[in-house]
C-alpha positions in Angstrom: -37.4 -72.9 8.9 -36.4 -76.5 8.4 -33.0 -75.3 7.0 -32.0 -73.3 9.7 -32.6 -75.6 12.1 -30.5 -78.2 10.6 -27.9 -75.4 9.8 -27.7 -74.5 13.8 -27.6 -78.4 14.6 -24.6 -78.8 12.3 -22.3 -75.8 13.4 -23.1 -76.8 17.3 -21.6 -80.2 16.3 -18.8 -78.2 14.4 -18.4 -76.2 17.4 -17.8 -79.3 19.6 -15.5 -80.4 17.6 -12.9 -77.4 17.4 -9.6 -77.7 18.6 -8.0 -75.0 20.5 -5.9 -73.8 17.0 -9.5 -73.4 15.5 -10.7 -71.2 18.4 -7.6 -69.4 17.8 -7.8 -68.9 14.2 -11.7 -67.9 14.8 -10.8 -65.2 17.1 -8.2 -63.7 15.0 -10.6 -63.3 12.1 -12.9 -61.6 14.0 -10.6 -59.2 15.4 -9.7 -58.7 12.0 -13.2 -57.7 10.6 -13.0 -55.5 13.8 -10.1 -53.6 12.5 -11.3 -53.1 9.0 -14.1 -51.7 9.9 -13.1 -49.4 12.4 -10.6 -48.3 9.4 -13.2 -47.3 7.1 -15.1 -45.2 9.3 -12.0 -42.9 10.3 -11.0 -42.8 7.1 -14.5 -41.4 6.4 -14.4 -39.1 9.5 -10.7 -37.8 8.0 -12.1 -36.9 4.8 -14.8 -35.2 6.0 -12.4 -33.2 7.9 -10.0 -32.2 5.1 -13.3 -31.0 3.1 -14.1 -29.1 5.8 -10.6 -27.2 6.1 -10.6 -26.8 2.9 -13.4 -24.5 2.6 -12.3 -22.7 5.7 -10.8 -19.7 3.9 -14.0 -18.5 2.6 -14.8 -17.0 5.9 -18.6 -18.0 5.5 -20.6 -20.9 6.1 -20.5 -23.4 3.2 -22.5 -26.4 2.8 -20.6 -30.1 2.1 -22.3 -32.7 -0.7 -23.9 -34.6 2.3 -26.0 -31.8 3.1 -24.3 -31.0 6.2 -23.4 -27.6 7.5 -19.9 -26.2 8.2 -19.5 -22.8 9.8 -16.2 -21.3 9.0 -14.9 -18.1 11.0 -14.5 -15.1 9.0 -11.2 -12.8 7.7 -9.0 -12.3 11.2 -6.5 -10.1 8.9 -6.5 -6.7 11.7 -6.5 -3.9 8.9 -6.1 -1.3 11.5 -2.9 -2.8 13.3 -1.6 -3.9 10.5 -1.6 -0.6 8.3 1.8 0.2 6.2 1.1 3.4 4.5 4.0 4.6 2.0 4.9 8.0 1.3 7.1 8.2 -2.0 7.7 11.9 -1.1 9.0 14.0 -4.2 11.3 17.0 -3.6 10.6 20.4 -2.8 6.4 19.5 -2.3 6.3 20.4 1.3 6.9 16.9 2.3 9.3 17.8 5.0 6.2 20.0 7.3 4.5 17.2 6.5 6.5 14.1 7.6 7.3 16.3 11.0 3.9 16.5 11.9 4.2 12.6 11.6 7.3 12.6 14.0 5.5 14.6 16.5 2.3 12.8 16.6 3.6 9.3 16.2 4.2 8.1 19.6 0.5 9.6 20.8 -1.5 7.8 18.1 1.1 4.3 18.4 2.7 3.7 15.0 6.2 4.2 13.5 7.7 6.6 11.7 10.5 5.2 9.2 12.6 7.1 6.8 14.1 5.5 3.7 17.8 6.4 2.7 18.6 5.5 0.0 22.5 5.1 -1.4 23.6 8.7 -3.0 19.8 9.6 -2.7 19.3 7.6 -5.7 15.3 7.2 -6.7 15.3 3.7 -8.0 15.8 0.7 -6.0 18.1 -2.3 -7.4 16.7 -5.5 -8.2 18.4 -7.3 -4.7 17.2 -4.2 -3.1 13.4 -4.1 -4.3 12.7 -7.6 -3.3 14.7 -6.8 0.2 12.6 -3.9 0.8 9.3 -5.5 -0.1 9.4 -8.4 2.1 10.8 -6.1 5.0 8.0 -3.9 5.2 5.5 -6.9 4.5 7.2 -8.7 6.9 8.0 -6.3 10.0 5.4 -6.6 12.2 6.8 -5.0 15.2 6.9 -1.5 13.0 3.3 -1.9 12.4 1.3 0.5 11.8 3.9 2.4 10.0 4.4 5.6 8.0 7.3 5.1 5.6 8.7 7.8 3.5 11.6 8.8 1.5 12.5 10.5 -1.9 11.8 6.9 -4.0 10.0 6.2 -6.9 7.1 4.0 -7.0 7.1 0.3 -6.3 4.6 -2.3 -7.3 4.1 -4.9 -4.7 1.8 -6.9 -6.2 5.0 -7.9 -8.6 6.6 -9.4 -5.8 3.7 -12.1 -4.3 2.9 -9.5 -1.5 -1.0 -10.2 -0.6 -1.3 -7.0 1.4 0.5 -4.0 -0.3 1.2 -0.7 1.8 -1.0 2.6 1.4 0.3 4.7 -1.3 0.0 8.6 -0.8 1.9 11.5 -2.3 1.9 15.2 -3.3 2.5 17.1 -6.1 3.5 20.4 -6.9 3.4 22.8 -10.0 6.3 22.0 -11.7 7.9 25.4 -12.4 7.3 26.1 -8.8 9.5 23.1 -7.9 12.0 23.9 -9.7 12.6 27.5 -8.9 12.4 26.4 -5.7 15.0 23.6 -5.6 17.1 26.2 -7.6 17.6 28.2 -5.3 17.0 25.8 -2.6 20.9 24.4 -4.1 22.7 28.0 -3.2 20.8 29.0 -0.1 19.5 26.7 1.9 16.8 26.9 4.1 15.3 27.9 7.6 15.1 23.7 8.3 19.0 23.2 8.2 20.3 27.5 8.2 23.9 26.4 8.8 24.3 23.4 6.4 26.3 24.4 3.4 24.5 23.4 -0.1 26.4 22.4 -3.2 25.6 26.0 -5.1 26.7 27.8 -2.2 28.1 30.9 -3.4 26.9 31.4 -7.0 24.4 34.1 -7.7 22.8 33.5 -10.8 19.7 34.2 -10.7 17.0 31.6 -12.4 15.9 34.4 -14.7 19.5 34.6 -15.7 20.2 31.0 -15.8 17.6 30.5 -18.0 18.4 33.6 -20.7 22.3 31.6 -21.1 20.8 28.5 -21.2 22.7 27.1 -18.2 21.9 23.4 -17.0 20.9 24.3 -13.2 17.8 25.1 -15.2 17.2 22.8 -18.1 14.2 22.0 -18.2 15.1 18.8 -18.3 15.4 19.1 -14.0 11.3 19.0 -14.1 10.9 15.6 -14.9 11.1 14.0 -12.0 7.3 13.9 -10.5 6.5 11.5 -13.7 9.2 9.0 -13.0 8.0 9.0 -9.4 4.8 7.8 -9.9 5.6 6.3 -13.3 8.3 3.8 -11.4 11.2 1.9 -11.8 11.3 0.9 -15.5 14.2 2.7 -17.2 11.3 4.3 -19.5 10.0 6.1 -16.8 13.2 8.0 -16.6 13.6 8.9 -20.5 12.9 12.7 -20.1 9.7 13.3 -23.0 8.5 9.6 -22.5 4.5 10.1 -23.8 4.5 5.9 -22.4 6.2 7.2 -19.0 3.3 10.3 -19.1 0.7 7.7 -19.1 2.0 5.1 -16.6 2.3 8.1 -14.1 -1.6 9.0 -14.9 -2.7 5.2 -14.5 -0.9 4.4 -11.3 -1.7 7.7 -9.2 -5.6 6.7 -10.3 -4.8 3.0 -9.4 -2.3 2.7 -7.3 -2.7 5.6 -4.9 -4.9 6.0 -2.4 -4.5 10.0 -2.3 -2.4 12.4 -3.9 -3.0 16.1 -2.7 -1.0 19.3 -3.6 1.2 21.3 -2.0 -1.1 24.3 -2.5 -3.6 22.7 -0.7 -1.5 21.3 2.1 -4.4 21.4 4.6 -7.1 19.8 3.0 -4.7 16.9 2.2 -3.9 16.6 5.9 -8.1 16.7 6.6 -8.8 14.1 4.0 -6.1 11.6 5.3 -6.9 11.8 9.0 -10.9 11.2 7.8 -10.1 8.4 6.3 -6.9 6.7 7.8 -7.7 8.1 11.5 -5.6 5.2 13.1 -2.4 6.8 12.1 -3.3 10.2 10.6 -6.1 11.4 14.0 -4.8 14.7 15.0 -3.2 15.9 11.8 -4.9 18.4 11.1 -5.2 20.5 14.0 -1.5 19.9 14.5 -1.0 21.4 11.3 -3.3 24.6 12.1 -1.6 25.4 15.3 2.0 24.2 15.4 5.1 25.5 13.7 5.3 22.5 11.6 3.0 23.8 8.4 5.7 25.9 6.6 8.9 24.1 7.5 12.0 23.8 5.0 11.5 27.4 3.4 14.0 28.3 0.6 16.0 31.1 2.5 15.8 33.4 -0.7 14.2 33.4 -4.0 13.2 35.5 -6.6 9.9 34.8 -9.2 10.7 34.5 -12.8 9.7 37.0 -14.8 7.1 36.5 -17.6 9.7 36.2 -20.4 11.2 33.5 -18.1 7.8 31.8 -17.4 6.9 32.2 -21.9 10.2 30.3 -22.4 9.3 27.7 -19.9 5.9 26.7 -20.9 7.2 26.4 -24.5 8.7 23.4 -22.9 8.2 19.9 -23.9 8.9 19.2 -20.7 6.9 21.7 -18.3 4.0 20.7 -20.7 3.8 17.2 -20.0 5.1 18.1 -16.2 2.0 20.0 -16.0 -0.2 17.6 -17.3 0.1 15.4 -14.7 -0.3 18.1 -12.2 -3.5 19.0 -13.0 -4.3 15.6 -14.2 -3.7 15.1 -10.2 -5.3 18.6 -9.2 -8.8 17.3 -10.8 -8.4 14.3 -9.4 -7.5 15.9 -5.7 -10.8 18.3 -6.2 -13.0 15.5 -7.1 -12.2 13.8 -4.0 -12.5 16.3 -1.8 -16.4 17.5 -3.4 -17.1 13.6 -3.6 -16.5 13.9 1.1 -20.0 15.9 1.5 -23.6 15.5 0.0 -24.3 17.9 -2.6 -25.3 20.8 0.0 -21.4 20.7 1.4 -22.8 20.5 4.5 -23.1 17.3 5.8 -20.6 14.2 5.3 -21.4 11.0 2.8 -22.4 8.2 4.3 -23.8 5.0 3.7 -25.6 1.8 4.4 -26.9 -1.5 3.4 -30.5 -2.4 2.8 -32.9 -5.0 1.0 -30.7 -7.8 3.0 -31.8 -11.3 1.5 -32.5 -13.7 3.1 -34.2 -12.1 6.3 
C-alpha cells in the first residue's frame, strides 16, 4: 500500500511538471492505443463474417468453432420456371403430332417452343457450335421454361461446366418400321406438307423391290441412325456396326434421359410426361385424345414388306443391333409405366417421409 502511495505522489509531481509538448505527445499515444484496439475487434467482427458467407451455400444452418449459430437460407434455384426440357427428336417416330401439340398448348401453360435447324439438317453439332448452343440454352432466361427440339444427336452438358443441364426425352420406333416409312416417306410425301415435292419424287420402286436388287435407298445401313442419336457426337457413334456405339446408346438413354417412350405407345408417353413435368406438359394428353394433332405427318402411300423382305432384313447386322436398343428402350418404357401405380394398378405411388430425427 506504501508503494502505491509513493507511486501516485511521484507521477502528480511528474504531472506538474509536463510541458505542453508532453501533454501533446501523451494524448497522441493514447489515441493511438484507441485505434489499435478498435482495429482488432473489426478485424475479428470481419472474419467472423467471411466464415459465415462461406458456409452460406449449404442452405442449412451450420454451426461456427465458437459455438455460435448461423442460419443460412436454403436453395432459391426455381426448378419450375427455370425448366429446359430437350427433345432430340429422331425421324419418322411421330415426333411431328407430337411437337404440334406443344405449339398449340404453349402459350396456355406459359413456356416456349423452340425448334433447332440445323445447317443441311446435319445431326452433329461442330465444336464452335456445341459450346454456342450449350451456353444459349443455359443462359436464355427469357425462353424459360422451354421445349427445344430438332433432328440432333445427343449432347452432354455436363462436358461443358453447365450446373443445370436441360430435360432429356425422346422416342423410338421399330427400326424396320422407320425405315419403310422414311422410304416412301422420300417419293410421296405426306398429308403434313401434300404439295411439297420430295427428293424421290417420281420413282416407283417399291421397298420390296428395292430390297431384292439391293438398291441403297434400302441398305440397311439407313437404320442406324436411332444409336447415334442417343449414342452422340463422337465419330464412333456414327460407324454403322459399332458394338462400343450399341452400348453408349443403352447407357445414356438409362442415364441421361429422363423418358424415352415409343411411337407405338404414343399416348401413354404423352400421360407419363404431363404426370410428371405438369408445368410444361398439363394438358397433353387430352389434347392428344381429342384434337387432330395425334396422327399428323402420315406417309401418303406405303406398302408392308413381305416376309421374304422382313427374313432378309432381320438377317441384318444392322436391324439386329437397331432392334436391340428398341426393346432395350421398350422394357425400359414398360417398366416405368407399371413402376406409376401400386401393385393393384389402381391407385398412384406415392410417398412420404417418417422417423424424422431430431423431433
Amino acid at each position: 500500500m506504501k508503494w502505491l502511495l509513493c507511486w501516485h505522489k511521484k507521477l502528480k509531481k511528474m504531472l506538474v511538471g509536463w510541458k505542453p509538448l508532453h501533454w501533446f505527445a501523451f494524448c497522441a499515444l493514447c489515441l493511438l492505443a484507441l485505434g489499435a484496439y478498435w482495429y482488432i475487434w473489426a478485424s475479428e467482427v470481419r472474419i467472423e463474417e467471411t466464415w459465415s458467407n462461406a458456409i452460406k451455400p449449404l442452405g442449412r444452418t451450420a454451426t461456427v468453432t465458437s459455438g455460435a449459430s448461423v442460419s443460412l437460407p436454403l436453395d432459391n434455384f426455381d426448378y419450375e420456371e427455370q425448366l429446359v426440357v430437350l427433345y432430340n427428336r429422331v425421324p419418322k417416330t411421330g415426333s411431328t403430332s407430337f411437337v404440334n401439340i406443344a405449339y398449340d398448348l404453349c402459350k396456355r401453360n406459359k413456356f416456349h417452343v423452340l425448334h433447332i435447324n440445323v445447317t443441311a439438317n446435319m445431326h452433329v453439332l461442330s465444336l464452335p457450335n456445341q459450346i454456342t448452343f450449350v451456353r444459349n440454352v443455359t443462359k436464355w432466361h427469357e425462353m424459360k421454361p422451354a421445349l427445344y427440339h430438332g433432328h440432333m444427336a445427343f449432347l452432354d452438358f455436363s462436358k461443358f461446366q453447365i450446373a443445370h443441364k436441360p430435360i432429356y426425352i425422346n422416342i423410338v420406333r421399330k427400326p424396320l418400321d422407320r425405315l419403310v416409312s422414311y422410304y416412301y416417306f422420300l417419293r410421296y410425301g405426306d398429308n403434313y406438307r401434300p404439295n411439297l415435292v420430295r427428293k424421290k419424287a417420281g420413282n416407283k420402286i417399291t421397298f420390296d423391290e428395292c430390297v431384292l436388287s439391293k438398291q441403297p435407298d434400302c441398305d440397311p445401313k439407313n437404320m442406324w441412325l436411332q444409336i447415334p442419336f442417343f449414342c452422340g457426337h463422337a465419330a464412333e457413334c456414327w460407324e454403322p456396326g459399332s458394338e462400343w456405339a450399341l452400348n453408349q446408346a443403352k447407357h445414356n438413354l438409362v442415364n441421361e434421359y429422363f423418358l424415352v417412350g415409343v411411337t407405338e405407345q404414343m399416348e401413354d408417353f404423352v400421360d407419363l410426361l404431363e404426370r410428371s413435368l405438369p408445368r410444361i406438359f398439363h394438358g397433353f394428353r387430352e389434347h392428344y385424345q381429342h384434337s387432330n394433332k395425334s396422327h399428323l405427318r402420315q406417309t401418303s402411300w406405303k406398302i408392308a414388306p413381305n416376309d421374304d423382305t422382313i427374313n432378309t432384313i432381320h438377317k441384318t447386322k444392322i436391324w439386329q443391333m437397331e432392334n436391340e436398343l428398341y426393346e432395350f428402350a421398350l422394357a425400359q418404357f414398360e417398366y416405368n409405366k407399371r413402376k406409376l401405380t401400386v401393385p393393384d394398378n389402381k391407385h398412384l405411388q406415392k410417398f412420404m417421409y417418417e422417423k424424422i430425427r431430431p423431433k
